[in-house]
C-alpha positions, 0 to 999 in steps of 0.5 A: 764804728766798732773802735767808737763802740769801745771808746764809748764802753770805756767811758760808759766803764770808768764812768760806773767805777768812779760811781761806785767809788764814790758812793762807797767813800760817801758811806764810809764818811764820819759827820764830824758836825758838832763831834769835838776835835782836839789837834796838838799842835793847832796853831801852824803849819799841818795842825792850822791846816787840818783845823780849818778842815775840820771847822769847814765841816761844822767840828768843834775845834780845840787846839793846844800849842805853847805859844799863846799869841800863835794860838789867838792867831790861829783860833781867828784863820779856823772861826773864818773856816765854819760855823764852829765853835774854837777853843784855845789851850796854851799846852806844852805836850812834853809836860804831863801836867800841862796835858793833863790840865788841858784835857781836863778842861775840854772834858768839863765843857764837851762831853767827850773827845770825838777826835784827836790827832797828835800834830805837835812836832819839831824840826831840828837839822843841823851839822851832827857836830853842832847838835846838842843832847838837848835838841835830841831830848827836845825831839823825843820828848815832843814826838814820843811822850807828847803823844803818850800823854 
């Protein structure tokens, strides 16, 4: 009787904890509806992943890559994801210019940017004998001004 006591306590106990979690994540919670959402990157990979997350929960998704037809793939996976609006933008983020044009364009039909997540990476690996000051450069460039731009 008393071990089932405390069985029953310990649910009872984790049962007021996992509560109170998630009231405290429920009131922490940013309502991403409408806000305007801008991923570097947003055509593959984590980038596709989290704008189809933040379509699901009614964002305005805008998503810049290089690829133009990656993109016109991607905008049509997030639009299944919500009732949101998609935007695409061919960008390359190692170009200030390109950025520049981009961000441009967003501010002139939002009024703002609400959220932007830096995404866009590259991955080179290879044999350091057969890697390129280029490749170096390349990755750089892509995670260091890409992000600053």
């Amino acid at each position: 009787m008393k071990q089932q006591s405390f069985v029953v306590g310990m649910v009872a106990g984790a049962a007021a904890v996992l509560g109170g979690y998630q009231v405290l994540r429920s009131r922490n919670r940013i309502d991403l509806a409408g806000r305007t959402v801008v991923l570097s990157g947003g055509s593959r990979g984590l980038g596709l992943v989290l704008a189809r997350q933040f379509a699901a929960q009614g964002a305005r998704v805008c998503l810049l890559a290089r690829d133009e037809d990656e993109l016109g793939r991607a905008a049509s996976q997030v639009a299944e994801s919500g009732d949101t609006s998609v935007e695409t933008y061919t960008c390359d983020i190692r170009s200030k210019g390109d950025v520049d044009r981009a961000i441009a364009e967003i501010l002139e039909r939002h009024s703002g940017i609400d959220v932007l997540v830096n995404n866009a990476g590259v991955i080179q690996v290879g044999p350091l004998e057969h890697m390129q000051t280029e490749d170096f450069e390349n990755a750089m460039a892509t995670h260091f001004w890409g992000p600053l731009y």
